[in-house]
Residue frames relative to the residue before (quaternion, step in Angstrom):
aa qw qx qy qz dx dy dz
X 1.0000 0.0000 0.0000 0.0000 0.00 0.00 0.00
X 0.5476 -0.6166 0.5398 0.1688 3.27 -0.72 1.12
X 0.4647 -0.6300 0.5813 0.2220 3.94 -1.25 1.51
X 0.6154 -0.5491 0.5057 0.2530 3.81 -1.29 0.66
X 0.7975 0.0123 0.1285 0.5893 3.62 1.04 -0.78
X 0.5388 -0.6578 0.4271 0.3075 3.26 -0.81 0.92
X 0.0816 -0.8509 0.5108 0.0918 3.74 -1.02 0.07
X 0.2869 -0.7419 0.6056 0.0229 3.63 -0.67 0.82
X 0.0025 -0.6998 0.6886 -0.1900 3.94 -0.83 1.73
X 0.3102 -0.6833 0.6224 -0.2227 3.42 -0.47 2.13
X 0.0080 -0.7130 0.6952 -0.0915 3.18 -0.51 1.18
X 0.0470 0.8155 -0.5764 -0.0243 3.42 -0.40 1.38
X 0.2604 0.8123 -0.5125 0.0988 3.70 -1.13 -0.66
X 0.6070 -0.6359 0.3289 0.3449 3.55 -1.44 -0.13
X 0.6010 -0.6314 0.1964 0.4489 3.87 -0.81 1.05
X 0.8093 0.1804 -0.3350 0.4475 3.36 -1.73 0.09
X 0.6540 0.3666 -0.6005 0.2779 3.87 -0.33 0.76
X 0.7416 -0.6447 0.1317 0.1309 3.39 0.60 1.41
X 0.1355 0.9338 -0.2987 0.1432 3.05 1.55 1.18
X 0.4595 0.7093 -0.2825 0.4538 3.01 2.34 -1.39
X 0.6279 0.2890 -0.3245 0.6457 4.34 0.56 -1.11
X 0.7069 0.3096 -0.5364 0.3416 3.74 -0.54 -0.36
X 0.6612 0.3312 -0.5527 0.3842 3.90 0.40 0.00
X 0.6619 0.5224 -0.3750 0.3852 3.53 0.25 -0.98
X 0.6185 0.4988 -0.2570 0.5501 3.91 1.21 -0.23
X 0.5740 0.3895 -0.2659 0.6694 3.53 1.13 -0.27
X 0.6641 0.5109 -0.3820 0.3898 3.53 0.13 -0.69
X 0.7109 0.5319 -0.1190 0.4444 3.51 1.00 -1.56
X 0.5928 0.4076 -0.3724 0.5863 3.43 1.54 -0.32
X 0.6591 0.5179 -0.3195 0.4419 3.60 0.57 -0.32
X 0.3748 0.7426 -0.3509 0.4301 3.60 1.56 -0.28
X 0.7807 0.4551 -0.0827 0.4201 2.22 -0.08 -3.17
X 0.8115 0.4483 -0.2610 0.2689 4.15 0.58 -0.65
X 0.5926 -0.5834 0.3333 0.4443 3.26 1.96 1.10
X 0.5203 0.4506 -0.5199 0.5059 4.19 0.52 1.31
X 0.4310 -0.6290 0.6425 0.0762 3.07 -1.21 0.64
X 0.1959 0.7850 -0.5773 0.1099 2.99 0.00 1.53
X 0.1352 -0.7722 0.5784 0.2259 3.21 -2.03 -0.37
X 0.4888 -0.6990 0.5055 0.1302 3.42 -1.46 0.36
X 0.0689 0.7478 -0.6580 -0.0546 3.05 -1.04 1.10
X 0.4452 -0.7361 0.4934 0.1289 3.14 -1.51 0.97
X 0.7008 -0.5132 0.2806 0.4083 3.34 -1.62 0.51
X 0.6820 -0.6072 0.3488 0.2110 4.23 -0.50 0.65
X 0.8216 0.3953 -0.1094 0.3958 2.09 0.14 -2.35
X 0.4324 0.6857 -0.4584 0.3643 4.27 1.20 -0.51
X 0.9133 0.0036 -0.2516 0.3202 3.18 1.03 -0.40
X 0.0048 -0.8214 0.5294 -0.2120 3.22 1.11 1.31
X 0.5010 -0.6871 0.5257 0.0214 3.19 -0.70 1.42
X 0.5602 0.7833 -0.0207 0.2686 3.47 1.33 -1.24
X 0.2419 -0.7383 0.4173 0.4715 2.94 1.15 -2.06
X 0.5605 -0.8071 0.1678 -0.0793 3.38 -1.29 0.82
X 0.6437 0.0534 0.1378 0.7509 3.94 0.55 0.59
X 0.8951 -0.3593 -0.0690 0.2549 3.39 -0.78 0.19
X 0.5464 0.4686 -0.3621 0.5922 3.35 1.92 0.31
X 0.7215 0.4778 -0.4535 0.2133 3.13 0.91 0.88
X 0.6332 -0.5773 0.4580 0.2367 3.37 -1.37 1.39
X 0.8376 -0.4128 0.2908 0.2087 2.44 -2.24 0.61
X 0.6373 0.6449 -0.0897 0.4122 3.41 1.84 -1.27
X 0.7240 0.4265 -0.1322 0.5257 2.86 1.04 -1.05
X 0.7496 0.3683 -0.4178 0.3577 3.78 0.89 0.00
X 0.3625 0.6089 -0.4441 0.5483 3.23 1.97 -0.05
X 0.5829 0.4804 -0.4689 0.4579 3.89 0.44 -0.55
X 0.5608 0.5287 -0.4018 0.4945 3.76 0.76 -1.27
X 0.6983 0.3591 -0.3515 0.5097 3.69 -0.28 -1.53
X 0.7404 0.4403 -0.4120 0.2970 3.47 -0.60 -0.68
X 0.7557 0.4788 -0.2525 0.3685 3.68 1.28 -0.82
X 0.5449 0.6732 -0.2834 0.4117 2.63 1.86 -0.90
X 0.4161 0.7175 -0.2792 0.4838 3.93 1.71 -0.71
X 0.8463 0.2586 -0.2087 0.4164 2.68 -0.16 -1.70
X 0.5732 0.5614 -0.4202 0.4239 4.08 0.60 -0.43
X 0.5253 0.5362 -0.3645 0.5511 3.82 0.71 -1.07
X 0.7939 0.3656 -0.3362 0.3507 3.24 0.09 -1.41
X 0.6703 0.4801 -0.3153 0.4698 4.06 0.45 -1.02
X 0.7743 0.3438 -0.3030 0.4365 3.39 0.48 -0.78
X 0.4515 0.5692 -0.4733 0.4980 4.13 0.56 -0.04
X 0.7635 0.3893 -0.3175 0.4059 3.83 0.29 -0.51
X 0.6817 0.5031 -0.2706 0.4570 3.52 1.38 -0.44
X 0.8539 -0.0869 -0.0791 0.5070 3.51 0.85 0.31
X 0.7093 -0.5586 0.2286 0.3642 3.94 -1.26 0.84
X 0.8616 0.0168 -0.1662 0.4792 3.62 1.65 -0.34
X 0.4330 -0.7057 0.5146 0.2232 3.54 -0.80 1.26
X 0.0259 0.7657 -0.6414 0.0402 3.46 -0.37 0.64
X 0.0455 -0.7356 0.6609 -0.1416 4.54 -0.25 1.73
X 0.2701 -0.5668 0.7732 0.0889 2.45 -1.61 1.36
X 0.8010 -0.0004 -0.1505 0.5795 3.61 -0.70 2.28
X 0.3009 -0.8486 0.4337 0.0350 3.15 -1.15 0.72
X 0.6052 -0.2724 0.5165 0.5411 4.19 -1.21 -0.25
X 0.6792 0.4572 -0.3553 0.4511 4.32 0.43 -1.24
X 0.8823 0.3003 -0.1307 0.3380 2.98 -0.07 -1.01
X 0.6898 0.4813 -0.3576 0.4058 3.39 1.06 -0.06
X 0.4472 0.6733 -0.2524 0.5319 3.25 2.15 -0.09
X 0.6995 0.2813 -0.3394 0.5625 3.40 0.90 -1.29
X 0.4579 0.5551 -0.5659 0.4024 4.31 0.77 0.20
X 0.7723 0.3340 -0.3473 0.4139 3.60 0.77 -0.89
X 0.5391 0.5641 -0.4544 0.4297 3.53 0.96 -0.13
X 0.6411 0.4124 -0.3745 0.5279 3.96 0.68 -0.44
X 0.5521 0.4599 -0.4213 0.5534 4.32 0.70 -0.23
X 0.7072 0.4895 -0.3376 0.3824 3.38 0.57 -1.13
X 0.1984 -0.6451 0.6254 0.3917 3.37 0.65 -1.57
X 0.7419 -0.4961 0.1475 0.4263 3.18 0.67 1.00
X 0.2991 0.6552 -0.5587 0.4113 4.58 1.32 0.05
X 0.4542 -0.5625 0.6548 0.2201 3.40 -1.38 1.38
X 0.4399 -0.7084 0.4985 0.2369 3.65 -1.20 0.68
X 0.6991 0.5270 -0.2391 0.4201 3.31 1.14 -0.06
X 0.2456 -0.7644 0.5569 0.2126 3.41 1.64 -0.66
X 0.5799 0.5876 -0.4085 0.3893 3.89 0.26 0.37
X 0.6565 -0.4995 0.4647 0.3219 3.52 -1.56 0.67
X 0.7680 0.0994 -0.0362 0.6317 4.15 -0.42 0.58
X 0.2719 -0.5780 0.7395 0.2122 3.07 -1.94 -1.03
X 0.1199 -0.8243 0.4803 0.2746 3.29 -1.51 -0.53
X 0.3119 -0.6689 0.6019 0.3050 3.98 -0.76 0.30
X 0.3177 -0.5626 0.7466 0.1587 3.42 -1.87 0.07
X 0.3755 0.7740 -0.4493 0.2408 3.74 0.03 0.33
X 0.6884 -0.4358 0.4693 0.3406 3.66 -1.35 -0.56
X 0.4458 -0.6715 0.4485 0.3862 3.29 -0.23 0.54
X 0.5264 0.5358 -0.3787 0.5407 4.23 1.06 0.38
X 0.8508 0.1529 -0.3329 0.3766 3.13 0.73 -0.58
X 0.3100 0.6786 -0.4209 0.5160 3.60 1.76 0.24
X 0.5926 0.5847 -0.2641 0.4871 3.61 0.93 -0.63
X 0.5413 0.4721 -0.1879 0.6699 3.70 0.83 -1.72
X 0.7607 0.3992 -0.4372 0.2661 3.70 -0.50 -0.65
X 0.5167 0.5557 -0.3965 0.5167 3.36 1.55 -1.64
X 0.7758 0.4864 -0.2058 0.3452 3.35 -0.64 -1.61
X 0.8961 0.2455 -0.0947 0.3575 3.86 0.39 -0.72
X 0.6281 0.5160 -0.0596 0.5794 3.26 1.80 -0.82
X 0.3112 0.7810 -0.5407 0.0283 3.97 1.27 0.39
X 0.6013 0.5224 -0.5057 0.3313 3.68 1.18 -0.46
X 0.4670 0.6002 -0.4616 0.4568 3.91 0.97 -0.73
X 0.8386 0.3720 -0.2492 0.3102 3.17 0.45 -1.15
X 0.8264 0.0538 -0.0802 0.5548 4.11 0.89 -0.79
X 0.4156 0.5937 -0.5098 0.4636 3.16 0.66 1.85
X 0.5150 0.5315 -0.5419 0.3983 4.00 1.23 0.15
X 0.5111 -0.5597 0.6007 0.2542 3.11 -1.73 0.65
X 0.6490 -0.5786 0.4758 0.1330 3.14 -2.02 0.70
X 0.3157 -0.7220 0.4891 0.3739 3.32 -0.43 0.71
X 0.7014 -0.5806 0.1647 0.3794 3.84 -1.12 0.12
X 0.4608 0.6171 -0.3977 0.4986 3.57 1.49 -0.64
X 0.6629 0.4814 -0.3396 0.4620 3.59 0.45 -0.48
X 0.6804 0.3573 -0.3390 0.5426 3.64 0.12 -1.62
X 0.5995 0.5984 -0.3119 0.4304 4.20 0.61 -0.70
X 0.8294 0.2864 -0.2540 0.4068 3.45 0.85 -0.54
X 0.2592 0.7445 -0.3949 0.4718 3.38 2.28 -0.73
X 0.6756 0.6428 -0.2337 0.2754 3.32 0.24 -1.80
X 0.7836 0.3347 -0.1399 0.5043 3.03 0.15 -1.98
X 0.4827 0.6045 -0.5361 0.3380 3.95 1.27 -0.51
X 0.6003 0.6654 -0.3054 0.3218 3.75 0.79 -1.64
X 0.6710 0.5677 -0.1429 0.4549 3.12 0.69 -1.92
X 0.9324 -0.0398 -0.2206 0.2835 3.57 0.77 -0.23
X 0.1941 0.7470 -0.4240 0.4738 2.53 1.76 1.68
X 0.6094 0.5216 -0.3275 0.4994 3.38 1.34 -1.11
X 0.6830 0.3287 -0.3386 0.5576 4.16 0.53 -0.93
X 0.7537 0.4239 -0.1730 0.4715 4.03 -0.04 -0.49
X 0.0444 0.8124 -0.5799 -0.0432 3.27 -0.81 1.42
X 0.2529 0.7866 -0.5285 0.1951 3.52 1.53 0.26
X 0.8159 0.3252 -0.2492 0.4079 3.67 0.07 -1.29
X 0.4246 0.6152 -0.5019 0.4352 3.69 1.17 0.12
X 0.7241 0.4269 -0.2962 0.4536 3.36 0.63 -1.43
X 0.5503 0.6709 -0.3112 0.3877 3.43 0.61 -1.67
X 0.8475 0.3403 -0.1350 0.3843 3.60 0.90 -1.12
X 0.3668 0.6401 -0.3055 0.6020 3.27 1.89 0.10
X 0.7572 0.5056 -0.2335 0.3413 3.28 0.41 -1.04
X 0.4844 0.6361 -0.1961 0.5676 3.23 1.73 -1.15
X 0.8670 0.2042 -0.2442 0.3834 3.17 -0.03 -0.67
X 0.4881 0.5216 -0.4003 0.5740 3.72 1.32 -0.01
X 0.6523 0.4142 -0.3956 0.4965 3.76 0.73 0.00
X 0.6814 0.5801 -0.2980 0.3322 3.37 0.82 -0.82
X 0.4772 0.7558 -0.0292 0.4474 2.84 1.89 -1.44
X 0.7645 0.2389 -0.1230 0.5859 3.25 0.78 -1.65
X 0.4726 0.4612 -0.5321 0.5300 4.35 0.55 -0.19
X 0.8066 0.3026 -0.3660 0.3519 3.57 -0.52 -0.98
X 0.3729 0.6869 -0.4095 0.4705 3.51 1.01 -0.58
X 0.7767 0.3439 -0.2144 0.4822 3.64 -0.10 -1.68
X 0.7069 0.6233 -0.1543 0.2966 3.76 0.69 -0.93
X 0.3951 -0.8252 0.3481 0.2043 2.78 2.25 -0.62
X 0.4539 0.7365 -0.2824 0.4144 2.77 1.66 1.14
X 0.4447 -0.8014 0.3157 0.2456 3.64 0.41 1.42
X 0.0237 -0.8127 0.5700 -0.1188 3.40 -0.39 1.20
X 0.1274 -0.7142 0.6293 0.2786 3.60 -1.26 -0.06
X 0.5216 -0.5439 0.5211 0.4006 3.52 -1.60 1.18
X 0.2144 0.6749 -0.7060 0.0013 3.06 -1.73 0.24
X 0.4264 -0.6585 0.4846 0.3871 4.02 -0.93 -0.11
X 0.5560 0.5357 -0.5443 0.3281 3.13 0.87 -0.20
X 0.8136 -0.1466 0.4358 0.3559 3.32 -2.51 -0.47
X 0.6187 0.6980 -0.2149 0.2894 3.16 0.70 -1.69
X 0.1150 0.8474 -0.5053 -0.1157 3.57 -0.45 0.26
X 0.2335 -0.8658 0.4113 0.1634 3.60 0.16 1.19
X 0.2657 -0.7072 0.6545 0.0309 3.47 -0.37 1.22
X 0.1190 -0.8717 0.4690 0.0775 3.54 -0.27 1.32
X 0.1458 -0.8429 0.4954 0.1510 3.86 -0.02 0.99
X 0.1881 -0.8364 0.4682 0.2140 3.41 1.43 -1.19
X 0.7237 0.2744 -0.1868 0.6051 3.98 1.20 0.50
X 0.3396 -0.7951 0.4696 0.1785 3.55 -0.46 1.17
X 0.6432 0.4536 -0.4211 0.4508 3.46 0.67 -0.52
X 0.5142 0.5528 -0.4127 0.5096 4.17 1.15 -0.52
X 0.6581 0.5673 -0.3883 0.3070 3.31 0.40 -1.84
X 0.8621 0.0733 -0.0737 0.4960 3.66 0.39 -1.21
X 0.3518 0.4910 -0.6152 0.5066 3.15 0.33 1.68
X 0.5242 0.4916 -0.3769 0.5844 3.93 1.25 -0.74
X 0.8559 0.3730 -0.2691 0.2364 3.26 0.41 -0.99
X 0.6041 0.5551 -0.2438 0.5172 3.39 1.85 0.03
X 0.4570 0.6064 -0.3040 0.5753 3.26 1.89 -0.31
X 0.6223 0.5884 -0.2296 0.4624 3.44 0.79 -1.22
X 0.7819 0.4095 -0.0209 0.4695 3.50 0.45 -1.08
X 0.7422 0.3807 -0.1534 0.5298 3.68 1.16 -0.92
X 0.7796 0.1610 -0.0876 0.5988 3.71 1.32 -0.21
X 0.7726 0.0948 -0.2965 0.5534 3.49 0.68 0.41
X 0.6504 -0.4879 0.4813 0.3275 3.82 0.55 0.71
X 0.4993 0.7399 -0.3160 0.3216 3.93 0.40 0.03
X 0.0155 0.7383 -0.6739 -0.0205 3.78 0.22 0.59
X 0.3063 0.6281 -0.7137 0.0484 3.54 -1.50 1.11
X 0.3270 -0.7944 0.4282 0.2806 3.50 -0.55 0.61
X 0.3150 -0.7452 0.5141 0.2849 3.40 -1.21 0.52
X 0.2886 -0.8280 0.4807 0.0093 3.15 -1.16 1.00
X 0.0007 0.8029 -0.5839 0.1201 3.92 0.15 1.94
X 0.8092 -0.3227 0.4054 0.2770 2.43 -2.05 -0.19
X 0.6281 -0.2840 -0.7159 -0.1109 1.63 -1.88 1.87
X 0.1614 0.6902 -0.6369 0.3030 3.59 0.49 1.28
X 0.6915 0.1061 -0.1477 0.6992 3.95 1.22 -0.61
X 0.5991 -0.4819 0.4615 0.4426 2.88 -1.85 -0.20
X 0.6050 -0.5804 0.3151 0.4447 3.81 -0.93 0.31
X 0.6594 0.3841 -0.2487 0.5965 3.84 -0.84 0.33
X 0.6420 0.6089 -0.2065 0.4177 3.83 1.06 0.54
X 0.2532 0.9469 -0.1748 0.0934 2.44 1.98 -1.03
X 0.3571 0.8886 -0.2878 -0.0062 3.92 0.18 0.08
X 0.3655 -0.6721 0.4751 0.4346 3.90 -0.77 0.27
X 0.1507 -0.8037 0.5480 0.1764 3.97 -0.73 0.92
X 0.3385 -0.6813 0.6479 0.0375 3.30 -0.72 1.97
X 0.1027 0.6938 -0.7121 0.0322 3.57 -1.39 0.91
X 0.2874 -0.6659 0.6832 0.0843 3.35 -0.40 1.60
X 0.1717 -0.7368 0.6522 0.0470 3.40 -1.82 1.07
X 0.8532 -0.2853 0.2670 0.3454 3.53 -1.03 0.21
X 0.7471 0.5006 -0.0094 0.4373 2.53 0.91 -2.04
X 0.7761 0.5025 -0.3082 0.2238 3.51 1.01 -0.72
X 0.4911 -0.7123 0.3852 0.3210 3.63 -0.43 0.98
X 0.5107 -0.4971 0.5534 0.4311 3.62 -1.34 -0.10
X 0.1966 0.6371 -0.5514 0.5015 4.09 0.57 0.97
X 0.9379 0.1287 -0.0317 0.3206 1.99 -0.77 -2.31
X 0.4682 0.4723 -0.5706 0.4818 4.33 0.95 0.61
X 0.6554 0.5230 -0.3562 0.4123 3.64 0.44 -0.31
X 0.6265 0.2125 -0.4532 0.5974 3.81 0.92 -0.34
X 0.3658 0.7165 -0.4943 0.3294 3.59 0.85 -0.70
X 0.7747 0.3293 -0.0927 0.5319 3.56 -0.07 -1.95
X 0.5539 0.6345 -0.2106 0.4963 3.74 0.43 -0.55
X 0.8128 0.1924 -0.1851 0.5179 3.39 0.16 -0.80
X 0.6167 0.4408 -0.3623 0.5423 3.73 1.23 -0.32
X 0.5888 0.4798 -0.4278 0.4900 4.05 0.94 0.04
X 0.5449 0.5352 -0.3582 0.5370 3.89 1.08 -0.24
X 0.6607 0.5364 -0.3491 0.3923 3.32 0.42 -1.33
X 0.7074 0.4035 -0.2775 0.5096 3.58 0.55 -1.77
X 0.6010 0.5165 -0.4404 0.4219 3.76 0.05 -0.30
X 0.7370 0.5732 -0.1402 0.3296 2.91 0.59 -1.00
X 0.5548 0.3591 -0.1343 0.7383 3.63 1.78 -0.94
X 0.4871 -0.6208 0.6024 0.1198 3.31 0.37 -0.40
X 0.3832 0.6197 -0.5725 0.3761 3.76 1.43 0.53
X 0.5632 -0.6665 0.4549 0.1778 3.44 -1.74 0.92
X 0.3890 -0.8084 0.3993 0.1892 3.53 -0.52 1.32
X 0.5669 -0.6449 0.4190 0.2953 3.46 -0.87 0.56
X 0.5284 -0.7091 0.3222 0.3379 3.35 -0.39 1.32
């Protein structure tokens, strides 16, 4: 009988304590029990590059990059992948060559995974997650942003103001908020399954991007939609803004701030 979902067992670890026979022995039990399996071998053997400790920054990005593309070809040929070493561990090899410089130099990243373990990653994995480095056009424009933030207080104010309007509409509307000084304007739902239903409602019928913001980014029973008024935004757009979040709550029936 054929497995519900395919599965992938990564034998990872340090060299010569015999990991190469413990996959191909694992594999072969997974044979002999009627699965369709495959094997992927160790890469770096043929890294073109160089090896163990004369190897460069280049050459383990060559590893990581092969190590992809095998995972990827072999998963489609049978119900279990079964690698000798892994995407992890040959990453955290380039992260010790590297001293730790994302190899890509880009905003974020991405996984391929299950939507459980994409889940585990959010929730458990925040350095994976806000620790890649900027690519230059960005760190280049940050820059020039400072530079004329420090001479120019228009969009400081300009952006104060925003949010003291925003602040005061939802206010009148009876729209639960928490105080804070920041920019931020916590829109307090207090239920995660609401929170991002408001926020797909928001976004799917009135054009609105606000993100919701759960657990464990808050504490649970905190739940909230984070509103960041910009410069840029007009007294309009706080009016469909405020508006469309006074429908919404009527609508659910969420309790209005006194």
């Amino acid at each position: 009988m054929p497995w519900s979902s395919h599965a992938k067992i990564a034998f990872i670890g340090s060299h010569s304590v015999r990991k190469s026979n413990a996959v191909h022995a694992f594999a072969s039990t997974i044979g002999r029990a009627g699965r369709s399996v495959e094997v992927g071998r160790e890469v770096v053997r043929f890294n073109p590059l160089g090896l163990n400790e004369g190897a460069t920054a280049e050459a383990q990005l060559w590893v990581l990059m092969a190590q992809v593309q095998q995972e990827l070809e072999l998963a489609r040929r049978a119900e279990v992948l079964v690698t000798d070493r892994s995407v992890v561990d040959n990453f955290a090899y380039y992260l010790r060559v590297t001293g730790g410089e994302d190899p890509f130099g880009v905003v974020g990243g991405y996984i391929a995974a299950s939507a459980d373990l994409c889940d585990f990653v959010r929730s458990f994995a925040s350095g994976f997650i806000f620790t890649t480095s900027l690519p230059p056009a960005v760190t280049a424009g940050a820059l020039a942003s400072i530079r004329h933030l420090k001479a120019s207080t228009a969009e400081r104010l300009r952006h104060q103001d925003r949010v003291a309007v925003v602040r005061r509409r939802l206010e009148a509307a009876g729209i639960p908020m928490l105080d804070n000084p920041s920019h931020i304007v916590p829109v307090m739902v207090r239920d995660p399954v609401l929170c991002k239903q408001i926020s797909d409602r928001l976004l799917d019928h009135y054009g609105i991007y606000v993100q919701p913001i759960n657990y464990p980014t808050v504490a649970r029973r905190t739940e909230r939609l984070r509103i960041t008024p910009s410069p840029l935004h007009t007294d309009a757009d706080i009016d469909h803004l405020v508006n469309a979040l006074t429908e919404i709550w009527a609508e659910i029936g969420l309790k209005r701030a006194a």
